[in-house]
C-alpha positions in Angstrom: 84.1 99.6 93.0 87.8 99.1 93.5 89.5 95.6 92.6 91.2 94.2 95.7 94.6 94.9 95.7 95.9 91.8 98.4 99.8 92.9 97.9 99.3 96.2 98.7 97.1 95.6 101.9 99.6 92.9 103.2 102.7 95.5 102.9 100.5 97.9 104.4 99.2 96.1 107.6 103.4 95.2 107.8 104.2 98.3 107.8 101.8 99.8 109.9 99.8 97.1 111.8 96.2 96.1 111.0 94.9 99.4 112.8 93.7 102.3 110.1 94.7 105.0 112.4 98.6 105.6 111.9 99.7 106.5 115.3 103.4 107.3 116.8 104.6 104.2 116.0 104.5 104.8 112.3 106.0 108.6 112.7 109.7 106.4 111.7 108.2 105.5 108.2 107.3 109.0 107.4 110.2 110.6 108.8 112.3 108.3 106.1 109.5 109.3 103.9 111.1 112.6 104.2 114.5 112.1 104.1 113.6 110.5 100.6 111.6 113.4 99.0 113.7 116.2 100.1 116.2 115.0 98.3 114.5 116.9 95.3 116.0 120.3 95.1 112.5 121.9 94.8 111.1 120.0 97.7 114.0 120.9 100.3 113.1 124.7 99.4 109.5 124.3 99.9 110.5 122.8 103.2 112.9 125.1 104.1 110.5 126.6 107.5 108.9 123.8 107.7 108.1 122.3 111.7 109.5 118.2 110.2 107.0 116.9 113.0 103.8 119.0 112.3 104.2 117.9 108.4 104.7 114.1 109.8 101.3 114.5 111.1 99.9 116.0 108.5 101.2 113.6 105.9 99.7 110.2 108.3 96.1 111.8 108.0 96.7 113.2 104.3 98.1 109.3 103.6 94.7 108.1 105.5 92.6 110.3 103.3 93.8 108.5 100.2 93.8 105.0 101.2 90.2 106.2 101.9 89.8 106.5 98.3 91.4 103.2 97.4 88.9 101.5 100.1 85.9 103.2 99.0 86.5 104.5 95.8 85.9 107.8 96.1 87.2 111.2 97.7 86.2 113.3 100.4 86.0 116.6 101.4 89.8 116.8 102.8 91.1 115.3 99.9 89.8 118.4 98.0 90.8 121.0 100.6 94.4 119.0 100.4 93.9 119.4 96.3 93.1 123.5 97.2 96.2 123.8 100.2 98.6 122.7 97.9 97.2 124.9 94.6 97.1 128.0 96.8 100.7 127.5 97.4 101.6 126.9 94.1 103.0 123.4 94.5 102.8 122.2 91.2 101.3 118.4 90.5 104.4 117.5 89.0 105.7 116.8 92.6 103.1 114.1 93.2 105.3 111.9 91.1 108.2 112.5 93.3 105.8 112.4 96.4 104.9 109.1 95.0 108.8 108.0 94.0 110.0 108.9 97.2 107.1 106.7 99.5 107.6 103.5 97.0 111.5 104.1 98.2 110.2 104.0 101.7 108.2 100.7 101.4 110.9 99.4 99.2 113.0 100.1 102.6 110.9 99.1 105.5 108.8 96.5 104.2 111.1 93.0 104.5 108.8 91.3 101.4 108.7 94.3 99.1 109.4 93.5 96.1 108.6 95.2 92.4 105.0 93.9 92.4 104.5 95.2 95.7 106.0 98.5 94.6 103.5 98.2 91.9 100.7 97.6 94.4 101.2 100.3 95.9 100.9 102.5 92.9 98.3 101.2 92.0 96.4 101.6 95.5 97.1 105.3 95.7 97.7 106.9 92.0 93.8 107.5 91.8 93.9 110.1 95.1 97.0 111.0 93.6 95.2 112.2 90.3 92.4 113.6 92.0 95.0 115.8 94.0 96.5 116.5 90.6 93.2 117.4 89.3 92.7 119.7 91.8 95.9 121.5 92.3 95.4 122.2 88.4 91.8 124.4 88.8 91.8 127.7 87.8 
């Protein structure tokens, strides 16, 4: 059972609305999002090809599937596949702390009452889907 996490789930009904589903309204956050993590040389170059608004998509449900695992404490099957995408591509798991670096940044940004615990709060909320990904894109 997950511990309530009230910080987090305040900055994240600011920052997207008390509605689970992320819809175009929220494509602004993750664009920033973006504009924060490809900033890492080794990001931009994965994303060299890369369709901007099809991986804004992507990211609002892969961001979905993990609050799903804050929320009920466990993972599902597309957090797995995600885990398997990004192995079979050889992203390493060393990017999930820039992934991670570069969303606090965001919310650091958008949300008006961020502040470190909130940053915290975050982190806390969604480093264990993070580690399951990790996990994952580690199999052999």
């Amino acid at each position: 059972m997950s511990l309530p996490n009230p910080l987090f789930e305040a900055s994240y009904e600011r920052l997207f609305g008390g509605n689970v589903a992320l819809g175009p309204e929220t494509d602004a956050f993750f664009e920033r999002f973006y504009d924060h993590f490809l900033q890492h040389e080794e990001v931009a170059r994965l994303f060299e090809r890369t369709d901007m608004h099809k991986q804004v998509q992507m990211l609002k449900r892969s961001m979905l599937h993990l609050v799903s695992f804050y929320v009920i404490d466990e993972p599902n099957a597309e957090l797995a596949r995600l885990a398997a995408v990004h192995r079979s591509l050889r992203i390493g798991p060393a990017l999930l702390d820039s992934w991670l670096e570069a969303l606090v940044q965001t919310v650091s940004e958008l949300d008006p009452q961020c502040d470190e615990r909130t940053k915290l709060a975050w982190c806390w909320a969604l480093t264990p889907g993070i580690t399951y990904m990790r996990l994952g894109m580690t199999k052999l």
